[in-house]
Backbone as CSV, one residue per row, in Angstrom:
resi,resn,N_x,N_y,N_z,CA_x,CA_y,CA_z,C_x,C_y,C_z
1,UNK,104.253,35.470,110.197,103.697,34.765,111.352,104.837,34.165,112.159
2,UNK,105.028,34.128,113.423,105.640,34.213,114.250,105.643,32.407,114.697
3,UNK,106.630,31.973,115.492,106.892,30.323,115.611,105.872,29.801,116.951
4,UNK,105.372,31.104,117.396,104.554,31.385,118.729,102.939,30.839,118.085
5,UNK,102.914,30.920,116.683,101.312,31.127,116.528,101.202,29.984,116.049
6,UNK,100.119,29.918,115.825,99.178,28.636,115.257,99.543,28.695,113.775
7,UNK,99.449,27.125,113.164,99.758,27.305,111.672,99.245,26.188,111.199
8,UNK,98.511,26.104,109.923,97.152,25.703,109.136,97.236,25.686,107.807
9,UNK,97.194,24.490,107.272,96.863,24.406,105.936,95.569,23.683,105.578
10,UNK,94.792,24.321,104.473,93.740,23.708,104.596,93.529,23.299,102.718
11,UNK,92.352,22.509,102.462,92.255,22.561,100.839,90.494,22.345,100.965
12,UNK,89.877,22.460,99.943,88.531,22.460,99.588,88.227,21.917,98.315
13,UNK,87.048,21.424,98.053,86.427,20.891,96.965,85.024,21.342,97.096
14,UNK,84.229,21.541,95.870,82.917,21.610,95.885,82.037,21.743,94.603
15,UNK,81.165,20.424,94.392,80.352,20.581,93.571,79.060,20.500,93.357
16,UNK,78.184,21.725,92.910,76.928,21.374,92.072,76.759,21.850,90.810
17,UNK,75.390,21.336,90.688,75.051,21.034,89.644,74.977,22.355,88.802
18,UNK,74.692,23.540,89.706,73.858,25.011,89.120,73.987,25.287,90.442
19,UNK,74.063,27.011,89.989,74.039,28.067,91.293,72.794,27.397,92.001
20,UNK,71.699,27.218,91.565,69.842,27.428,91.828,70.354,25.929,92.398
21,UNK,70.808,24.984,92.478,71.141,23.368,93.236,71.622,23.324,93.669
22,UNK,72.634,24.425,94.412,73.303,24.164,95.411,72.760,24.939,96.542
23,UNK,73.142,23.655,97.752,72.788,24.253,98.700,73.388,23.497,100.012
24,UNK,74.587,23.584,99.762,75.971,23.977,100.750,76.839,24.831,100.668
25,UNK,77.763,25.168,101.775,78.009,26.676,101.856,79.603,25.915,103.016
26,UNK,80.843,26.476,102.485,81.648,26.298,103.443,82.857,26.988,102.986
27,UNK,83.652,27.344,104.192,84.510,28.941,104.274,85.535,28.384,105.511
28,UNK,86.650,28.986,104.999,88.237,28.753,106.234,88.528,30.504,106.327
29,UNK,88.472,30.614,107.461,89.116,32.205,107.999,90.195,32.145,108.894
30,UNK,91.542,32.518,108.416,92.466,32.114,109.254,93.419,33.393,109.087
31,UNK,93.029,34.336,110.471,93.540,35.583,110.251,94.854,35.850,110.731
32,UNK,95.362,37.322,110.589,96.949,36.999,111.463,96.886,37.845,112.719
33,UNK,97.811,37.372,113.252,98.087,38.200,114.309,98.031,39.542,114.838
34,UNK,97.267,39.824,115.476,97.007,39.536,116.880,95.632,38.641,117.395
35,UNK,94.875,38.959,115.685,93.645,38.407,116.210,93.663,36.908,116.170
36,UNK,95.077,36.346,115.305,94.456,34.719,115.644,94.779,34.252,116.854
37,UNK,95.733,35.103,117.456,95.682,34.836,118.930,94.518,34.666,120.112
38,UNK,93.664,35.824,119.775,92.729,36.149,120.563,91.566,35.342,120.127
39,UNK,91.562,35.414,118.626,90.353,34.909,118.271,90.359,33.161,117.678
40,UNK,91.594,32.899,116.922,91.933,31.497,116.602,91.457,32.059,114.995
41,UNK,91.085,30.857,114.201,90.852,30.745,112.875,89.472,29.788,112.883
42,UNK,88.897,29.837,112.192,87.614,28.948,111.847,87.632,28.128,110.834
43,UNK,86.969,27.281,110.341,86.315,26.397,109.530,84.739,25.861,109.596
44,UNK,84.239,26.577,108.756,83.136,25.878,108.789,82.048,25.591,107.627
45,UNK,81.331,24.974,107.555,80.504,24.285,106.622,78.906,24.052,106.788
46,UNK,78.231,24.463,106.008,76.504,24.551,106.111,76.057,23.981,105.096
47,UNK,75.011,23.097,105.407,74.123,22.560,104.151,72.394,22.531,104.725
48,UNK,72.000,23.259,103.595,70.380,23.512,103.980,69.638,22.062,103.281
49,UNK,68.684,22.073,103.810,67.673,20.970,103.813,67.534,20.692,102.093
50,UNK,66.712,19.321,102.052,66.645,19.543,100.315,65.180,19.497,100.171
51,UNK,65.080,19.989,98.900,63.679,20.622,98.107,63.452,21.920,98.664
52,UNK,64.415,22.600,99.080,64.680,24.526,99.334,64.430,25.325,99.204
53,UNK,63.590,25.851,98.307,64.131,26.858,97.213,64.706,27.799,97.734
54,UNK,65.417,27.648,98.745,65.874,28.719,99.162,67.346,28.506,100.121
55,UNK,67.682,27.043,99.387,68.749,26.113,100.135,69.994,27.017,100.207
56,UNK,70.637,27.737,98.738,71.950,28.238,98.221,71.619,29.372,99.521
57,UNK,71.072,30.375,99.471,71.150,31.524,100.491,71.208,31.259,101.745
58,UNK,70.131,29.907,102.361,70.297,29.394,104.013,71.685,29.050,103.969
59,UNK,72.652,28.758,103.254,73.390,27.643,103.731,74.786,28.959,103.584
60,UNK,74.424,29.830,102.771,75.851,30.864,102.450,75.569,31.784,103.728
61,UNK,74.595,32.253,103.721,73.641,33.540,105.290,74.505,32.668,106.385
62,UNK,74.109,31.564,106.539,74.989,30.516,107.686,76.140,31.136,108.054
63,UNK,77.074,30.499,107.192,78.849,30.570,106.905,79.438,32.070,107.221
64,UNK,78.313,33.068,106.049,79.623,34.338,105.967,78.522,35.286,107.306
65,UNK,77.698,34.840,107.639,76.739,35.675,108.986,77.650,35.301,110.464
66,UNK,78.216,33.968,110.355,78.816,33.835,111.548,80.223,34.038,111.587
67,UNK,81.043,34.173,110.380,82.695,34.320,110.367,82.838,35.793,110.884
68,UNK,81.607,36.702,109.960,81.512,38.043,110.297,81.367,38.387,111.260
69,UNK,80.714,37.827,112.226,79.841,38.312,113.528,80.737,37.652,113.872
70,UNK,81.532,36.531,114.305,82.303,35.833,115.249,83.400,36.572,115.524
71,UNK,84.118,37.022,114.043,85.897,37.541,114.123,85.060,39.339,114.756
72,UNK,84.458,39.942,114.612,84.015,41.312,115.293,83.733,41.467,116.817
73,UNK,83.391,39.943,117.750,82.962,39.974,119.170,83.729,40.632,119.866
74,UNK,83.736,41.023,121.043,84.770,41.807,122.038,86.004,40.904,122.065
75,UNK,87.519,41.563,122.208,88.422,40.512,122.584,88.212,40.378,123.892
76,UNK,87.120,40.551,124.665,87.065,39.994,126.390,86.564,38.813,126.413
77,UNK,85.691,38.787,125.339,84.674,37.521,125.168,85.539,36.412,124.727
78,UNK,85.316,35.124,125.635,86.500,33.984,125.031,85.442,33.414,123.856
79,UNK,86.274,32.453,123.112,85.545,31.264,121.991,84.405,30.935,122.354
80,UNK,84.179,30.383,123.236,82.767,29.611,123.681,81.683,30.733,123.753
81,UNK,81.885,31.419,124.879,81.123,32.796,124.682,80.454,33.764,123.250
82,UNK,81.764,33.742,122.795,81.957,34.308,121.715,80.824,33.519,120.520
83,UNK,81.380,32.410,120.108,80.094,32.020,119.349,79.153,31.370,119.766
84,UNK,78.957,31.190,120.416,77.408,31.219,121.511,76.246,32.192,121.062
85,UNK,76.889,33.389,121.480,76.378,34.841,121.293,76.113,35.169,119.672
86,UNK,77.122,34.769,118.719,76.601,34.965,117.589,75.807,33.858,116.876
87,UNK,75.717,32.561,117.732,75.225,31.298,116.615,73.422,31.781,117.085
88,UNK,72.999,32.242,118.546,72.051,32.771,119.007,71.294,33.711,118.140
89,UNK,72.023,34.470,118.216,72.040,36.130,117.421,71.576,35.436,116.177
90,UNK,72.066,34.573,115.530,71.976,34.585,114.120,70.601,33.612,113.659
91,UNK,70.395,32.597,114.299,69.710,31.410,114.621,68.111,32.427,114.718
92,UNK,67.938,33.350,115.622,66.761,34.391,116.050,66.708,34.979,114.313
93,UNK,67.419,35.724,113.824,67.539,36.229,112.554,66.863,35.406,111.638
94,UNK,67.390,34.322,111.446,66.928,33.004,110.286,65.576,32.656,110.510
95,UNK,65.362,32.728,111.856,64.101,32.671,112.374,63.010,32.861,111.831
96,UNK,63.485,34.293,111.883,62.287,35.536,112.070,61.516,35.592,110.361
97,UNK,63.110,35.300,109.203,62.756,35.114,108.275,62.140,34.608,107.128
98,UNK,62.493,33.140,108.196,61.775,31.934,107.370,59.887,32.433,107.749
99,UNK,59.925,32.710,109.293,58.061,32.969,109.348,57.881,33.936,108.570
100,UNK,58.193,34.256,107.411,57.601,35.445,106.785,57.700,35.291,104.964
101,UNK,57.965,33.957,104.920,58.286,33.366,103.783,56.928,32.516,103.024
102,UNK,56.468,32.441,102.156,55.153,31.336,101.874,56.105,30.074,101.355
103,UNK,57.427,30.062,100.402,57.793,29.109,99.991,59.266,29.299,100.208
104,UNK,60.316,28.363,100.792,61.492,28.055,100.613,61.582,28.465,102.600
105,UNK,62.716,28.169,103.066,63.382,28.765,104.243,64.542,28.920,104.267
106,UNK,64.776,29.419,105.678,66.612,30.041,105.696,66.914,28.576,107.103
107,UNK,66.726,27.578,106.793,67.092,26.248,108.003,68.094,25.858,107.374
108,UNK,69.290,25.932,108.111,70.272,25.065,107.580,71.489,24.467,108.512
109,UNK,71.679,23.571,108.314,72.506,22.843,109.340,73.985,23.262,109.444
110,UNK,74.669,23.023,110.376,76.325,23.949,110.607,76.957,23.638,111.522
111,UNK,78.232,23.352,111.157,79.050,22.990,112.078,80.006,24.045,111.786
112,UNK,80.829,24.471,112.831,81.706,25.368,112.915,83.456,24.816,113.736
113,UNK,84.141,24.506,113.414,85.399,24.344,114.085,86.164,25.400,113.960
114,UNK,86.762,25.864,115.280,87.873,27.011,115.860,88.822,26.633,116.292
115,UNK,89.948,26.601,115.755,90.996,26.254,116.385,91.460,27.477,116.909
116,UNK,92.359,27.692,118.209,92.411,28.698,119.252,93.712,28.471,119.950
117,UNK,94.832,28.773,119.956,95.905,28.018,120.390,96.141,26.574,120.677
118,UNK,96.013,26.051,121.296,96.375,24.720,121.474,95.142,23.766,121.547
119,UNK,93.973,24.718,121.596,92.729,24.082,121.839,91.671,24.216,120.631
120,UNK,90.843,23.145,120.146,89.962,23.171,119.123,88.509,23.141,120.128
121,UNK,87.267,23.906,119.279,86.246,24.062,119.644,85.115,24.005,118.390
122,UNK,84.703,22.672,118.819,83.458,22.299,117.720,81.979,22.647,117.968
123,UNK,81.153,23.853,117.410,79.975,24.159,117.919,78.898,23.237,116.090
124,UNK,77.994,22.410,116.861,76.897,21.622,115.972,75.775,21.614,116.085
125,UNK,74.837,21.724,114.654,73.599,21.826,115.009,73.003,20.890,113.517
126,UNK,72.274,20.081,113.631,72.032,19.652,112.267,72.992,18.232,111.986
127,UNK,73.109,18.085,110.730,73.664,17.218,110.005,75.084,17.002,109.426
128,UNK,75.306,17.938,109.405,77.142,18.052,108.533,77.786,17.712,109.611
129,UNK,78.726,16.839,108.758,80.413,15.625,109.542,80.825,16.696,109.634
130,UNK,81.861,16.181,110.699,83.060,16.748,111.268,84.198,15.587,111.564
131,UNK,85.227,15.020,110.897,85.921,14.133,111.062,86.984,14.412,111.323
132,UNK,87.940,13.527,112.605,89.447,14.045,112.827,89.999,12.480,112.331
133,UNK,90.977,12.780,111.557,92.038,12.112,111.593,93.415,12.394,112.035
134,UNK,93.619,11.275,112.842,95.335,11.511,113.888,95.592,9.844,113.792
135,UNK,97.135,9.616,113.409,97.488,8.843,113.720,96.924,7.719,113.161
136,UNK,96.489,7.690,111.946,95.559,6.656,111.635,94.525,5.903,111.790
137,UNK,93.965,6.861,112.342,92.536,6.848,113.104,91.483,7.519,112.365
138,UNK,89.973,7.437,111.746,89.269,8.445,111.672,88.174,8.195,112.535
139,UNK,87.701,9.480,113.225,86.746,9.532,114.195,85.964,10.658,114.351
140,UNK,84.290,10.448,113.930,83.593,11.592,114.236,82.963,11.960,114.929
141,UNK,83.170,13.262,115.080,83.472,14.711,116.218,81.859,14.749,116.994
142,UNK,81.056,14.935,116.105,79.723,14.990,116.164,78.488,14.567,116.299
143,UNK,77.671,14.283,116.636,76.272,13.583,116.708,75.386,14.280,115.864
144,UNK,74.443,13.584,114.713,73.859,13.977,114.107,72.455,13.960,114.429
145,UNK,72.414,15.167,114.029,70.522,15.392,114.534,69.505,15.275,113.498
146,UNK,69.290,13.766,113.328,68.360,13.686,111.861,66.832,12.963,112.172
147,UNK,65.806,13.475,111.318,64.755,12.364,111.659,64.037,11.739,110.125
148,UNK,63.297,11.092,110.347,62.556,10.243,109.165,61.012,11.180,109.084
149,UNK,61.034,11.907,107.695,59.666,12.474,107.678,59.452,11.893,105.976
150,UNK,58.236,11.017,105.550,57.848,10.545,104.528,58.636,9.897,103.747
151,UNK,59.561,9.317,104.723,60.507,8.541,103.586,62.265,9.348,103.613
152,UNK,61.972,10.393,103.751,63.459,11.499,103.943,63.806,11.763,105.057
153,UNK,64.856,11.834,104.681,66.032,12.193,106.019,65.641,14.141,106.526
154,UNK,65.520,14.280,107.594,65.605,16.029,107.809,66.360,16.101,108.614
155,UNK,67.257,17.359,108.845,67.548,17.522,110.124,66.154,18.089,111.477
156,UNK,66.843,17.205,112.573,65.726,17.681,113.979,66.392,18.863,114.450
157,UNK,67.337,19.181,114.408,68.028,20.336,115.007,68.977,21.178,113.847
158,UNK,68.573,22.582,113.518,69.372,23.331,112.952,69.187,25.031,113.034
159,UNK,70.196,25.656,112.416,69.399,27.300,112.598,68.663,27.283,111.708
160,UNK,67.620,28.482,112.719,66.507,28.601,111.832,65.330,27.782,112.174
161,UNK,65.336,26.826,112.813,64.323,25.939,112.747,63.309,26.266,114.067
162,UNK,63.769,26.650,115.156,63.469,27.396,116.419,63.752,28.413,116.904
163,UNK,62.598,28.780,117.390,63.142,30.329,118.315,64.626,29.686,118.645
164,UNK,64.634,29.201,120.008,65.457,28.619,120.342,66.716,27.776,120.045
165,UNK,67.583,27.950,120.428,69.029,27.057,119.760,69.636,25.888,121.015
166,UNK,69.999,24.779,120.518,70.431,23.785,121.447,71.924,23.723,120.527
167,UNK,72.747,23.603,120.840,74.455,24.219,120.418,75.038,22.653,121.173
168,UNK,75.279,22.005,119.855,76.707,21.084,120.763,77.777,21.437,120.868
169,UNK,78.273,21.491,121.654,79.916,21.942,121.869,80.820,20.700,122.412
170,UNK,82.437,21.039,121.388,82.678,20.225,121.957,84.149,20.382,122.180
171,UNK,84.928,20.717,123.117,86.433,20.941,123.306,87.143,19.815,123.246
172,UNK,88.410,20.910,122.262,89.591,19.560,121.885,91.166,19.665,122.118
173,UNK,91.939,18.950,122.409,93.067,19.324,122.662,93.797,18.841,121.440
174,UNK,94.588,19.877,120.781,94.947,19.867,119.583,96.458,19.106,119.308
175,UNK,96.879,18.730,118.393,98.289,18.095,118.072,98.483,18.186,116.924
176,UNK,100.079,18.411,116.570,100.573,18.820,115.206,100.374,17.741,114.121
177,UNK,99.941,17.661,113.419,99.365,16.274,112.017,98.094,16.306,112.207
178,UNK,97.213,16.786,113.408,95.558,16.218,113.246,94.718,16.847,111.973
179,UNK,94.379,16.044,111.575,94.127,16.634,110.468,91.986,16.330,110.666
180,UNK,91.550,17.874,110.310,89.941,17.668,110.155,89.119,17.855,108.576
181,UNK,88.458,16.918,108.760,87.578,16.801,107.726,86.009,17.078,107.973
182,UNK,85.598,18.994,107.229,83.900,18.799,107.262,83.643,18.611,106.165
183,UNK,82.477,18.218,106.052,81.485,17.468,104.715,80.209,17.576,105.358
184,UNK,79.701,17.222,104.376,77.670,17.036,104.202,77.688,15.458,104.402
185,UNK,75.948,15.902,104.458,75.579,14.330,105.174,75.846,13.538,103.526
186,UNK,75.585,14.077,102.257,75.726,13.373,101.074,76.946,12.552,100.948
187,UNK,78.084,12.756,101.927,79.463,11.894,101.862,79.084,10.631,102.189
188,UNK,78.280,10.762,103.401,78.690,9.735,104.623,77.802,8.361,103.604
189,UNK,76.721,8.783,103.171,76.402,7.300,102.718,76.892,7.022,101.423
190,UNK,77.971,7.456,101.030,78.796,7.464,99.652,79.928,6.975,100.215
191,UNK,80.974,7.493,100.553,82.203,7.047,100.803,82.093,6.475,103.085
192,UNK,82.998,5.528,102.655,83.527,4.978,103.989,84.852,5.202,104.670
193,UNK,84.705,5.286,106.472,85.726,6.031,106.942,86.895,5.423,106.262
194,UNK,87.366,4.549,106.186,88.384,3.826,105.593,88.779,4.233,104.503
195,UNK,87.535,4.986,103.335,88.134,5.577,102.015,88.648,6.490,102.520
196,UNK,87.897,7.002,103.283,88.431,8.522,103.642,90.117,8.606,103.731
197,UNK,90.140,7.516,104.749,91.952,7.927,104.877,92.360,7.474,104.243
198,UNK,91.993,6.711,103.172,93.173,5.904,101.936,92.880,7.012,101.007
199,UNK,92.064,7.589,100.683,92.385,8.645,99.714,93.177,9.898,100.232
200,UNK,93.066,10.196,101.434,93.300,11.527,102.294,95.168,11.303,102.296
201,UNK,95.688,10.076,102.147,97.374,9.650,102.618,97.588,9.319,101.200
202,UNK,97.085,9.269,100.700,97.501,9.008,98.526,98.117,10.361,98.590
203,UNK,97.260,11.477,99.144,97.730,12.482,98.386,97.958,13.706,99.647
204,UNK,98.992,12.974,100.615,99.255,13.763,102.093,99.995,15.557,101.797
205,UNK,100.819,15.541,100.625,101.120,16.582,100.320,100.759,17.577,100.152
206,UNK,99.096,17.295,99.155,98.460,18.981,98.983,96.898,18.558,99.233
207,UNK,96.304,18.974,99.986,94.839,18.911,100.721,93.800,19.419,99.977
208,UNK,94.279,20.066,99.006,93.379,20.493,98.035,93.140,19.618,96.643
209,UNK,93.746,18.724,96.381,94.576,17.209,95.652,93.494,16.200,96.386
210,UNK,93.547,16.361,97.821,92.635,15.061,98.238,91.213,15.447,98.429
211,UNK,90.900,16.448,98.412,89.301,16.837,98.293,89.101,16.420,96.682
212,UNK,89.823,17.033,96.114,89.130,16.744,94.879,89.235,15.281,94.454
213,UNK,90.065,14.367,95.212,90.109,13.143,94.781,89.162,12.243,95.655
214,UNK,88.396,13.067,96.954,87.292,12.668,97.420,85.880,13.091,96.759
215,UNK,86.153,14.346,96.395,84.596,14.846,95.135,84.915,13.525,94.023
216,UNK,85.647,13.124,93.312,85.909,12.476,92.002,84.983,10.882,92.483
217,UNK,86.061,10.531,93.601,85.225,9.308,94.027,83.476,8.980,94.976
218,UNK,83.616,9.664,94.931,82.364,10.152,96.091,80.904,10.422,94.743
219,UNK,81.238,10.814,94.054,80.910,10.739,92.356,80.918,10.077,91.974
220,UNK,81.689,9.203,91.786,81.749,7.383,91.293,80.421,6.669,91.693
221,UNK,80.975,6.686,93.082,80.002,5.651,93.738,79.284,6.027,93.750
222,UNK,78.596,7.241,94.077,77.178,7.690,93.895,76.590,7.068,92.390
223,UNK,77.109,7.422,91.483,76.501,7.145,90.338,76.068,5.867,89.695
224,UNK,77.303,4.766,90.303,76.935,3.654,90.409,75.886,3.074,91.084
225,UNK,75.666,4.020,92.164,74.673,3.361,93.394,73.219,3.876,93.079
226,UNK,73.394,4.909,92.006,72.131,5.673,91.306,71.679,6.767,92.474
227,UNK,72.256,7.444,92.995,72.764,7.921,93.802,72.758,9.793,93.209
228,UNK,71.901,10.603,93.497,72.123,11.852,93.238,73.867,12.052,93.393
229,UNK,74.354,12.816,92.490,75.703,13.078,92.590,76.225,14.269,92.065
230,UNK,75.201,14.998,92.514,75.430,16.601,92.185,76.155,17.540,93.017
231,UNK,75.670,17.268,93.977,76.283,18.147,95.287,76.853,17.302,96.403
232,UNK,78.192,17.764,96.671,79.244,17.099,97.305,80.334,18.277,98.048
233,UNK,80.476,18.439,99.122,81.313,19.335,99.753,82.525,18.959,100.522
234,UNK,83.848,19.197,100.666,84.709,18.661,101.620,85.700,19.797,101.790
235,UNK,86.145,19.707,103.110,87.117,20.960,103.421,87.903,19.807,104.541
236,UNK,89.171,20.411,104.059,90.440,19.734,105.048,90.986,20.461,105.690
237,UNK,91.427,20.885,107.082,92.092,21.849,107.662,93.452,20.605,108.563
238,UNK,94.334,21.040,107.908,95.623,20.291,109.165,96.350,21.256,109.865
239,UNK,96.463,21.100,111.238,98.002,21.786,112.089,98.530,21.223,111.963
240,UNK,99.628,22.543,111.321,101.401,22.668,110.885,102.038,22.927,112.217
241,UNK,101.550,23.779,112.814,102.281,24.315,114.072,101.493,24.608,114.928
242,UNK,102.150,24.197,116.339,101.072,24.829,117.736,102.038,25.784,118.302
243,UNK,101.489,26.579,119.236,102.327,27.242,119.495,102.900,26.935,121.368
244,UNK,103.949,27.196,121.678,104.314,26.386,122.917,103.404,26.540,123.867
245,UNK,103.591,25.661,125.021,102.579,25.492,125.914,103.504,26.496,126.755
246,UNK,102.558,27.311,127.488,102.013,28.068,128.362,102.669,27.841,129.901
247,UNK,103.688,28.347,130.729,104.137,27.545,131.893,103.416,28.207,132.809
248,UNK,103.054,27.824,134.031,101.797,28.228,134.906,102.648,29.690,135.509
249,UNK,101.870,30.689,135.704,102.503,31.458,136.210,102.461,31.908,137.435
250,UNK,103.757,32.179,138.162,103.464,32.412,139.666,103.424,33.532,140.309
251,UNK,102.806,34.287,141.006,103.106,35.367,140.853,104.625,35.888,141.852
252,UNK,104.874,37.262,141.565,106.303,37.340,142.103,106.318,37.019,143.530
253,UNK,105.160,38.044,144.143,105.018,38.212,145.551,105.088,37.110,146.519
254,UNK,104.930,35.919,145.787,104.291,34.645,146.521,105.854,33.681,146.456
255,UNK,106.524,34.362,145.735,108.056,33.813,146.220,108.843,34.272,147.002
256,UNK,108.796,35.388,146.607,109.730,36.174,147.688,109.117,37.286,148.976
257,UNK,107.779,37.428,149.028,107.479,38.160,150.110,107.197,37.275,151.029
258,UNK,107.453,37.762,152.575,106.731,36.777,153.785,106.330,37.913,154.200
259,UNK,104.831,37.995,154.242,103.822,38.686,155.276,103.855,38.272,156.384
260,UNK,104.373,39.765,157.079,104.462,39.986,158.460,103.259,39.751,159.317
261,UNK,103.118,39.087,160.104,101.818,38.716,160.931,101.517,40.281,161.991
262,UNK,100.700,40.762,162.197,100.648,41.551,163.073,100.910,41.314,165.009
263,UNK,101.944,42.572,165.369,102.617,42.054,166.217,101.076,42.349,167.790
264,UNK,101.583,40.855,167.998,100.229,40.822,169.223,101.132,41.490,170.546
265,UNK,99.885,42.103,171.211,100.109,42.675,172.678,100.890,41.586,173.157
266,UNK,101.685,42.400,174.236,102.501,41.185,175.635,101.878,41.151,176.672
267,UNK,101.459,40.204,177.069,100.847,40.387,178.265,102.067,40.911,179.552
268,UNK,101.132,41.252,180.532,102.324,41.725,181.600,102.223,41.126,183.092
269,UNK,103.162,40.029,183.376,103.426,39.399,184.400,103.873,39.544,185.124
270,UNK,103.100,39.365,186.860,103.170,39.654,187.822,103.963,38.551,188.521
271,UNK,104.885,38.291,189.856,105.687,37.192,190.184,105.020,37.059,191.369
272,UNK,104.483,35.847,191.659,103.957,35.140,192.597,104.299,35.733,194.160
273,UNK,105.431,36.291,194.115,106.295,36.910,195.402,105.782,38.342,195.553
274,UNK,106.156,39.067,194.141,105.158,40.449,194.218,103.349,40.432,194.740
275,UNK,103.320,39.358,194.490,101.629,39.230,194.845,101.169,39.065,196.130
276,UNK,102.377,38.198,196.657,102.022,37.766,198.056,102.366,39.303,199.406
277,UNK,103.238,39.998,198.699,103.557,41.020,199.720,102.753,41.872,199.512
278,UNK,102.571,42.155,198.291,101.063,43.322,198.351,100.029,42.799,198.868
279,UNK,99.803,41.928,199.630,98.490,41.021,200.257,98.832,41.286,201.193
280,UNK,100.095,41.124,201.958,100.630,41.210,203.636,100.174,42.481,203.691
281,UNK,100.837,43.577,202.557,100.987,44.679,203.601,99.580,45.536,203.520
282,UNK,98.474,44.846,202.204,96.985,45.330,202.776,96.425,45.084,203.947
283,UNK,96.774,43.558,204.230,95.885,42.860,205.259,96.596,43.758,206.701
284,UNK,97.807,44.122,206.967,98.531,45.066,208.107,97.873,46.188,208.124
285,UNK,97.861,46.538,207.106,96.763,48.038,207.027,95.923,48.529,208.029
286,UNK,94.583,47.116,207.253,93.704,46.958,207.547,93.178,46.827,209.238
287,UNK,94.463,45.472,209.601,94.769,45.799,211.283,95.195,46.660,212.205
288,UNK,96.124,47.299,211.191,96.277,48.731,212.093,95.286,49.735,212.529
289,UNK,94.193,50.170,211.607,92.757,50.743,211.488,91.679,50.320,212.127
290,UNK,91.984,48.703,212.178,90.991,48.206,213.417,91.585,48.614,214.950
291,UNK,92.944,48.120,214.642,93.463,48.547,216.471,93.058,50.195,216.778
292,UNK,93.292,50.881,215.869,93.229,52.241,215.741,91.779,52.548,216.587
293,UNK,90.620,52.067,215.625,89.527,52.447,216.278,89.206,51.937,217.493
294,UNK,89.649,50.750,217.976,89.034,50.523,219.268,89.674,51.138,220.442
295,UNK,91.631,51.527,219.929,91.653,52.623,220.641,91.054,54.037,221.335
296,UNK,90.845,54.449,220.415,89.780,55.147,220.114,88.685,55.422,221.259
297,UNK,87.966,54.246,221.416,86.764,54.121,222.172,87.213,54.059,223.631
């Protein structure tokens, strides 16, 4: 990989209880060149609703339906376009499936981050964090789409849940150290932003070290708090490298050509003196032709 491209380290953690109890789903695709140029690298993370039976498949169908369909789009099609077209595409699919189901569905919530040269692009639907930390800051990316049905939390917005898809998007301008954190909604009322970065800078070296030292604690407290503590997801992605900025380009022509204006007619001027004698010697003419005829008579 070249000093031109984008560069990414990422680490992961993830636990449940049993294949049949889990039901989050999250994947880093970070391809090489030419396509991470064109296309960038992804991160993203899905967690289907709970009491499922059909949570583990909504939430994996999610992840590896859109990395697939995303990294295959035309290279004409930019990012935004690009997964637009497949979160659509895929969202209609989940759809179609769940109406044909008597028990379990394919609804599951997803966030997707693309980093793309210098620019990050967050597409959300549902419930799962998206957290940036820069500079000692943590701040999240996202708005969560949740409602209160009998006591439980659901998501109001996810695939699968409507014909229709409402897609948050959200563009970012990227910098070398920002470091992102996705997770499930099961973090957020377990650990606090503040743990987040005191555990995340304990162990700044290897990202795969601080997930698991966010699963470990995130586990704690749950258990203390009596707190289901089965299923827990976290993925860290940091830029190592951006690649240089871009200088505007001009084109050649517009420096060095001057377009010739087209050359206008001259008009053609007569001298006030020429004008006046061609008047004398009509008007003499004219008198001569009169004297003429009355001679004449």
């Amino acid at each position: 990989m070249s000093d031109s491209s984008l560069r990414v380290s990422y680490g992961q953690a993830y636990l449940a209880q049993d294949r049949q109890s889990a039901r989050s789903a999250m994947t880093v695709c970070d391809p090489e060149d030419p396509r991470l140029a064109i296309k960038g690298m992804a991160a993203v993370v899905a967690d289907s609703i709970w009491r499922n039976s059909l949570a583990k498949q909504a939430g994996e169908t999610c992840v590896r339906g859109f990395i697939a369909d995303y990294f295959a789009t035309p290279d004409q099609w930019d990012v935004k376009y690009s997964a637009n077209r497949v979160l659509c595409a895929l969202n209609t699919w989940l759809y179609s499936q769940s109406r044909t189901l008597v028990k379990g569905s394919y609804i599951s919530s997803m966030s997707a981050l693309i980093l793309q040269g210098r620019q990050g692009h967050l597409f959300h639907m549902g419930d799962t964090l998206v957290y940036r930390l820069r500079a000692g800051d943590t701040e999240l990316l996202n708005r969560e789409h949740t409602t209160f049905l009998g006591g439980y939390r659901y998501p109001s917005r996810a695939l699968g849940m409507d014909p229709s898809l409402d897609i948050d998007y959200l563009n970012l301008s990227l910098r070398v150290g920002d470091l992102f954190l996705l997770t499930t909604q099961a973090s957020k009322g377990t650990l606090m932003p503040s743990e987040l970065m005191q555990v995340i800078h304990q162990h700044q070296g290897d990202l795969n070290a601080s997930c698991d030292a966010l699963l470990q604690l995130a586990r704690e407290k749950a258990s203390r708090r009596g707190y289901s503590n089965a299923n827990f997801c976290f993925q860290l992605v940091r830029i190592e490298h951006l690649p240089p900025v871009e200088a505007p380009s001009v084109p050649v022509e517009s420096a060095h050509t001057v377009v010739a204006e087209p050359e206008q007619e001259k008009p053609v001027l007569v001298s006030v003196r020429h004008l006046w004698l061609w008047r004398s010697i009509t008007l003499l003419l004219l008198i001569l032709l009169v004297v003429s005829w009355f001679a004449g008579r």
